[in-house]
N, C-alpha and C positions, 0 to 999 in steps of 0.2 A: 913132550907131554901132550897129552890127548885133549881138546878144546874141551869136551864134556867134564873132563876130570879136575877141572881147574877149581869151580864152587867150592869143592871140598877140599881141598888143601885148608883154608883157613880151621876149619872143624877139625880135622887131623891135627894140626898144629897146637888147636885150643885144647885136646884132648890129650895130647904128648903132653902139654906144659902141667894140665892136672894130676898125671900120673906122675911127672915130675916130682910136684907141689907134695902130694902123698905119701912119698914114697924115700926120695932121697932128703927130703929136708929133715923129716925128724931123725934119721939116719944117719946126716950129718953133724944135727945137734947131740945125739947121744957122744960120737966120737969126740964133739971137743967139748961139752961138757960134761960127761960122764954119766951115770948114775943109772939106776935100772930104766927096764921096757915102759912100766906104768908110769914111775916120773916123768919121760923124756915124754908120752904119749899127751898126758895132764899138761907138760909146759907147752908141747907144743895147740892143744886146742885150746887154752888159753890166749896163748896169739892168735892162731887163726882168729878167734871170735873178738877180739882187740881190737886186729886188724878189720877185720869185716864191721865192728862198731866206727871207726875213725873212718873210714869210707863212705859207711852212709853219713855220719856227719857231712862230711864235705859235699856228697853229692845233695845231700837235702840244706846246706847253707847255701850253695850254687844255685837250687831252686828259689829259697827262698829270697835272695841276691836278683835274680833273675824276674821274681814277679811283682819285688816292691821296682825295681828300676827298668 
């Protein structure tokens, strides 16, 4: 591998994982739980945004963890 091309692996990599994230996850949820396109689309941005809420908790109790101590 080329020294110059090395930086970007990580971006590549973080970029494959999103297309992932998009792509085969509600894909996956439709297959084992069934039910139409709109359903499966609603539960899954339901999680995403779940998910992405419980994140920032952690990262802003880690802040605030971090500036009282």
């Amino acid at each position: 591998m080329d020294v110059a091309a090395a930086p970007f692996v990580p971006g590549l990599a973080a970029g494959a994982l999103w297309l992932w994230l998009a792509f085969y996850l509600p894909a996956a949820m439709r297959r084992v739980y069934g039910g139409s396109r709109l359903a499966t689309s609603l539960r899954w941005i339901v999680l995403m945004v779940l998910h992405l809420a419980g994140i920032g908790l952690a990262i802003g109790a880690a802040v605030g963890f971090g500036i009282v101590h």
